[in-house]
N, C-alpha and C positions, 0 to 999 in steps of 0.2 A: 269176539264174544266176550262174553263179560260174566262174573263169578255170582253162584248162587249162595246164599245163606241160609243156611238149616239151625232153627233154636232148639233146641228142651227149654221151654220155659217153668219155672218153677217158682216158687210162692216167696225161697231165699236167695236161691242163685240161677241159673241160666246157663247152659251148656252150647257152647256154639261151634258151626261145624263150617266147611267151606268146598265147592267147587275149585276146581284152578282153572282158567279162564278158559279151556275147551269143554268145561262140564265133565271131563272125562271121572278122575280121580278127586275123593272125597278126605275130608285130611279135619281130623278134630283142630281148633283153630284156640279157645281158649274158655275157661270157666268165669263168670263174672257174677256179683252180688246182682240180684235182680234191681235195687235199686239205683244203679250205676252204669244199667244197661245200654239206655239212650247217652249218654256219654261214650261208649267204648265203642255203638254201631257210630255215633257221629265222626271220629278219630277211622275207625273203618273206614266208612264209605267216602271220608273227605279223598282216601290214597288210592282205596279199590275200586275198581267198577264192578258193580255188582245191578243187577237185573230182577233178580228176583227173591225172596224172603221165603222160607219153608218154614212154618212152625208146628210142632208137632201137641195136637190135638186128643187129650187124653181121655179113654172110654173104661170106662168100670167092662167089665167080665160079661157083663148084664145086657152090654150095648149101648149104656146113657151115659151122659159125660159127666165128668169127675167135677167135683165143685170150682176147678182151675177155668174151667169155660168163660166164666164171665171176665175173669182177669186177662187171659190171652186174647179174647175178642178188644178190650180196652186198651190193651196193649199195641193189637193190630192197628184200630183207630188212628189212635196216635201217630203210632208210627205211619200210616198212610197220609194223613196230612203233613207229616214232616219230609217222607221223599215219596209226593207222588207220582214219580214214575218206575218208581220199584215196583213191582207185580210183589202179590202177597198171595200166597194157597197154604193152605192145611195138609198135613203129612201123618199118616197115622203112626200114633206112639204109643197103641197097645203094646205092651211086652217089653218096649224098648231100654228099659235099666236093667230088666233081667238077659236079655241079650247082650249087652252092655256087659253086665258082669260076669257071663258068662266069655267073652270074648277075651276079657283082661285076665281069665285066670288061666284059659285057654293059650294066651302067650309069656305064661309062665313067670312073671311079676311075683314078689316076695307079698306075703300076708300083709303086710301092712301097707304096702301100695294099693292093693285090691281094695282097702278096705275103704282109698281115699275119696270120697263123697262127690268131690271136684271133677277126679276122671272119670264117674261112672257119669257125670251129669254130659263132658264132653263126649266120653265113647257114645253115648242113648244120642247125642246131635248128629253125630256120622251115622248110626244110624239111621235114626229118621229121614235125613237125606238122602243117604242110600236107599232107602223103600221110597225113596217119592222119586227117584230118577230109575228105578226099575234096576237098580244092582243085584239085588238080595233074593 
């Protein structure tokens, strides 16, 4: 089997999360500048095999989606023409930074760790992942 990728994509950086090659366990993997992204999955996927892409699909409170829609769909594109035999699906990221920071403060991390921008973009990737492979 081969490893799935879960994003938070985001407007400045990008929260990325990972499978281990049985799907089992889900393991925050690293935070990157959105613009630098396609570079750090190409370095990725040249070492990992990887199958499938999760990214996590933002909805206002309301039910409609957050103005990130049109950028993650662009993002998707692309990225589908560049490896197309990675499977790409949407994962739902309602809540997923407030669960996120709920989670880091829950393991008991000092205030100023909590407060870092970066983890909460990776903790919101495991989760999203996590809700798209039915953990949570």
């Amino acid at each position: 089997m081969a490893r799935i990728l879960g994003i938070d994509y985001g407007s400045k950086r990008c929260g990325i999360a990972v499978t281990d090659p049985l799907q089992i366990i889900v393991t925050g993997l690293d935070t990157v500048e959105t613009d630098r992204l396609f570079a750090f999955l190409e370095n990725y996927i040249s070492k990992e095999s990887v199958e499938k892409m999760v990214v996590g699909l933002p909805v206002h409170k309301d039910g409609n989606f957050t103005y990130l829609k049109e950028n993650i769909e662009g993002f998707v594109k692309q990225f589908s023409i560049r490896w197309p035999l990675i499977a790409v699906d949407y994962g739902d990221e309602q809540f997923s930074s407030k669960h996120a920071r709920q989670i880091i403060f829950d393991s008991g991390v000092g205030k100023q760790k909590r407060q870092d921008k970066a983890l909460i973009d990776k903790v919101s990737a495991v989760v999203i992942l996590q809700r798209y492979l039915k953990h949570i």
